[in-house]
C-alpha positions in Angstrom: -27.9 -18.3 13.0 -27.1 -15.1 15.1 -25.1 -17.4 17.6 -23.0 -18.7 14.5 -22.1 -15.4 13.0 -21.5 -14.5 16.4 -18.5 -17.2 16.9 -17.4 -17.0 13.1 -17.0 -13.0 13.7 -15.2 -13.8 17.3 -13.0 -16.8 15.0 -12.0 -13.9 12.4 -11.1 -11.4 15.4 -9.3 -14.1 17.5 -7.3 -15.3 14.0 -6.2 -11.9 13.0 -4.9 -11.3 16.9 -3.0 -13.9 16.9 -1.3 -13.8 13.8 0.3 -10.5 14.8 0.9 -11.1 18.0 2.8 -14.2 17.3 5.1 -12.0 14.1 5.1 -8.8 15.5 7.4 -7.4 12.8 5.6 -9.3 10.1 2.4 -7.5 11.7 1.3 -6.3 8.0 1.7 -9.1 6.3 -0.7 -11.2 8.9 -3.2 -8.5 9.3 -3.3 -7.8 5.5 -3.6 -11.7 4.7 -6.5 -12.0 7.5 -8.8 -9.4 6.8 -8.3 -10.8 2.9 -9.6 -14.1 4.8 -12.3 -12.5 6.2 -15.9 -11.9 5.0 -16.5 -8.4 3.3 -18.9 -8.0 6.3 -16.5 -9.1 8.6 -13.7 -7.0 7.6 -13.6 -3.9 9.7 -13.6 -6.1 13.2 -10.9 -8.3 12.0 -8.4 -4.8 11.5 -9.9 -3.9 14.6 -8.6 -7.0 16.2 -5.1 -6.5 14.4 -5.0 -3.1 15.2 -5.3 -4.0 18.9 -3.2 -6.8 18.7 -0.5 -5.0 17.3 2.6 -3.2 19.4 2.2 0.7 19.5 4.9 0.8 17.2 3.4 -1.0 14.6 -0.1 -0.1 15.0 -0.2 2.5 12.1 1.5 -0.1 9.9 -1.3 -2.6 10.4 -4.2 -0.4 9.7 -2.5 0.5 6.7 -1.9 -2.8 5.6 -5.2 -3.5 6.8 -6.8 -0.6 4.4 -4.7 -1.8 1.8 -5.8 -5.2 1.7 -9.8 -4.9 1.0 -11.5 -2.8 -2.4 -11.9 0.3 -2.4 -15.5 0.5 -1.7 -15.0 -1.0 1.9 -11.5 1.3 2.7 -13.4 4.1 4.3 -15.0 1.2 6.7 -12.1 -0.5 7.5 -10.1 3.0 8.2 -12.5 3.6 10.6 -12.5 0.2 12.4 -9.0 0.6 12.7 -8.8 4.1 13.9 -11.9 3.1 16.5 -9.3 0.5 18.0 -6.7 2.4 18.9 -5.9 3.8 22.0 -6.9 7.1 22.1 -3.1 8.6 22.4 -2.7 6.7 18.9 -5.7 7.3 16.8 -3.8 10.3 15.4 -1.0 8.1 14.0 -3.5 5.6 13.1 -5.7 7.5 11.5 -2.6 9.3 9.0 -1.9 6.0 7.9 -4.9 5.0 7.3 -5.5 8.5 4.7 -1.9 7.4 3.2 -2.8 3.7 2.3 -5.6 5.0 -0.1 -5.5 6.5 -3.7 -6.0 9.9 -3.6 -9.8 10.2 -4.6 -10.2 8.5 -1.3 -8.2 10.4 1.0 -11.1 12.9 1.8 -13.8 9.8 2.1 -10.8 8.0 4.2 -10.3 11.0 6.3 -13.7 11.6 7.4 -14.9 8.6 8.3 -11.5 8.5 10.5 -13.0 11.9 12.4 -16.7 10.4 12.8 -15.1 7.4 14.3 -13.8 9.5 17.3 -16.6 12.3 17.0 -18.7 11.2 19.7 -15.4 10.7 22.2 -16.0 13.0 25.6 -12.6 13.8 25.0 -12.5 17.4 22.8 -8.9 17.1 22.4 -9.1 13.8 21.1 -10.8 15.0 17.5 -8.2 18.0 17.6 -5.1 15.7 17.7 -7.1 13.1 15.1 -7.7 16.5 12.9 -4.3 18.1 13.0 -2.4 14.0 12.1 -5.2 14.0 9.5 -4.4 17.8 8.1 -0.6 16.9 8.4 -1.3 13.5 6.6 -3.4 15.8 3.4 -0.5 18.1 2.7 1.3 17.3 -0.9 4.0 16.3 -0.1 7.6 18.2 -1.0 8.6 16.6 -4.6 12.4 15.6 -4.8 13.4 15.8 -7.8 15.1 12.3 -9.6 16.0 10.6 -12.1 16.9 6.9 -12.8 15.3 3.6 -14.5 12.9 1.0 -13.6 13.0 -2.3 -14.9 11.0 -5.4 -15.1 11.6 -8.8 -15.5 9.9 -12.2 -15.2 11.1 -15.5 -13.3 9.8 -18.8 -13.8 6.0 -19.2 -14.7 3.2 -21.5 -14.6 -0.4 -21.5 -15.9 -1.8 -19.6 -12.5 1.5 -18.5 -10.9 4.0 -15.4 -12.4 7.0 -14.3 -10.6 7.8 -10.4 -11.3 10.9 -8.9 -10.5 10.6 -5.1 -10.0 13.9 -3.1 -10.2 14.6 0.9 -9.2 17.7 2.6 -9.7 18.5 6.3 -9.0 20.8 8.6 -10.7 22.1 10.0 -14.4 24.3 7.0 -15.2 21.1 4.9 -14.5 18.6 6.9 -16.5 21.1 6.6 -19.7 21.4 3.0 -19.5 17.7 1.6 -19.4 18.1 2.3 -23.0 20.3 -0.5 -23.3 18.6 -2.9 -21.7 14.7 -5.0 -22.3 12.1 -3.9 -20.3 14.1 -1.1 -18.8 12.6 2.7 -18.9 14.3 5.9 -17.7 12.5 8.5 -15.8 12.9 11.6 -14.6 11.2 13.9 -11.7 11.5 17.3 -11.9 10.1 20.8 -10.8 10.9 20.0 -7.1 13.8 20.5 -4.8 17.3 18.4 -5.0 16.8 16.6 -1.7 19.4 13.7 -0.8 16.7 11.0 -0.9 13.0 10.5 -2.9 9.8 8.4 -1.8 9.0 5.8 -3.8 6.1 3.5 -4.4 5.5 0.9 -6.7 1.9 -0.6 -7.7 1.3 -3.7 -9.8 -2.5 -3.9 -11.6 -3.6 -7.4 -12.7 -7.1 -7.5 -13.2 -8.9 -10.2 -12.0 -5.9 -11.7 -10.5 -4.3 -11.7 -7.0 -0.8 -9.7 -6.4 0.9 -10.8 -3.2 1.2 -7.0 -1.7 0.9 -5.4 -4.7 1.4 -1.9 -3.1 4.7 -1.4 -1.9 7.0 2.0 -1.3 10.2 2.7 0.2 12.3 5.9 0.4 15.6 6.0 -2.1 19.1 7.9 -2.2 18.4 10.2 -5.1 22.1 9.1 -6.8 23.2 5.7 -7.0 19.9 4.0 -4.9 18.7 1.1 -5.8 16.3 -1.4 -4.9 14.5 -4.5 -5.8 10.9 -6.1 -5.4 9.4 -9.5 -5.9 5.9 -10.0 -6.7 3.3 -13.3 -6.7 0.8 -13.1 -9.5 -1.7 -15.8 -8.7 -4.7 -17.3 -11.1 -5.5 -17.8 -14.5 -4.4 -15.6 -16.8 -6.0 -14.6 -20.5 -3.5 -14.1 -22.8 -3.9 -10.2 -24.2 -4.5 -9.0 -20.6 -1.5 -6.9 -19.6 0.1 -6.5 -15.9 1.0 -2.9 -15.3 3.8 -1.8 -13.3 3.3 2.0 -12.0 5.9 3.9 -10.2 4.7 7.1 -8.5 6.9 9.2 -6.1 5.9 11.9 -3.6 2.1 10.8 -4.8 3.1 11.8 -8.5 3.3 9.4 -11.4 6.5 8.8 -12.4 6.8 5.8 -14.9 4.8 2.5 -16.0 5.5 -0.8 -18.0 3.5 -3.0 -19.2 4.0 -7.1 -19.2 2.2 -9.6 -21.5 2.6 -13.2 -22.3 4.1 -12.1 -25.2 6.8 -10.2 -23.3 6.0 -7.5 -24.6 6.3 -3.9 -22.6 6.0 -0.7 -23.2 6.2 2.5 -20.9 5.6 6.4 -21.1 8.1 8.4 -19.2 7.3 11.7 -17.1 9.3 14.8 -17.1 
């Protein structure tokens, strides 16, 4: 039995290794989708084995995707798999994006069990530079302030399988027309500084369904950006339970709408 969870860990390591090195620059989306595969047991050696795997330049991607990918309850492992496996002049960078893949009530959990994983290291300056990345990754970040709309829409469907089409736009003219379109809300970010361009980050909640990277962020022109997402919803669905779509920027709630079989959405804006 020991010799079989032996090779079925080594399988799940050697899997996850290989689908990054063979994509590179789809690194995430094969580390993410393997340690999903894997075992909750199993979980923090396959990141390991992407983190590894991965090009120095992508390494802090992966172990974000990585922490991203399992529930909450196993993040702090997994962070601390994937920090463990990096070389020691990127366990810093590692360990940053490991504290900003999480939800905020997890970023101190996150963050130490990304220090204990290098604590015992002979090398002192080692836990300095993981500290300091960590510190740096903790600040609040500088709010920009925005306005614009966000608006959801739905392609074709099937009894397990919705496609959701996410849309952000930035600036005054689009905040005064989402009230002219369906499932369109304005929003509006404010008590920050007017900076040329805003973090974004969009989050999609299905309970007891599966969202193909239902996490995803990307940094916006502050007048006239715009950009749009495509998600997977995947399984069974009951009829009165709603899909949420959050947007947050520079880690503050900005917007949500809600989606139903019935079509129907709703949304409360932020000021």
């Amino acid at each position: 039995m020991v010799a079989r969870d032996d090779a079925d860990r080594r399988l799940g390591e050697n899997v996850a290794a290989a689908r990054v090195q063979a994509a590179p620059a789809h690194g995430k989306k094969a580390a993410a989708a393997a340690v999903q595969a894997a075992p909750d047991e199993k979980k923090g050696e396959v990141a390991a084995a992407a983190v590894q795997a991965a090009p120095d330049e992508m390494k802090g991607k992966v172990a974000a995707a990585a922490v991203r990918a399992v529930p909450d309850k196993l993040k702090t492992e997994v962070a601390a798999a994937a920090v463990q496996a990096a070389p020691d002049e990127m366990k810093g960078k590692v360990a940053a994006a490991a504290v900003d893949a999480v939800p905020d009530d997890l970023e101190g959990k996150v963050a130490a069990a990304a220090v204990q994983a290098v604590v015992n290291s002979k090398e002192s300056n080692l836990r300095k530079v993981v500290t300091e990345s960590l510190t740096e990754a903790l600040r609040p970040p500088v709010v920009s302030n925005v306005e614009g709309s966000l608006r959801l829409s739905a392609g074709p469907e099937s009894a397990d399988r919705l496609e959701l089409t996410v849309t952000i736009a930035t600036g005054p003219e689009a905040s005064r027309d989402a009230a002219r379109h369906p499932a369109t809300r304005a929003f509006r970010l404010t008590g920050g500084k007017d900076q040329p361009t805003a973090p974004f980050e969009i989050s999609v909640d299905a309970p007891g369904l599966h969202v193909d990277s239902a996490r995803t962020s990307i940094e916006l022109s502050t007048f006239g950006g715009s950009h749009e997402w495509s998600f997977s919803v995947l399984g069974d669905r009951v009829d009165e339970m709603p899909i949420w779509v959050t947007l947050y920027s520079s880690g503050r709630y900005v917007q949500a709408i809600k989606w139903t079989t019935e079509s129907k959405d709703q949304g409360d804006g932020h000021g």
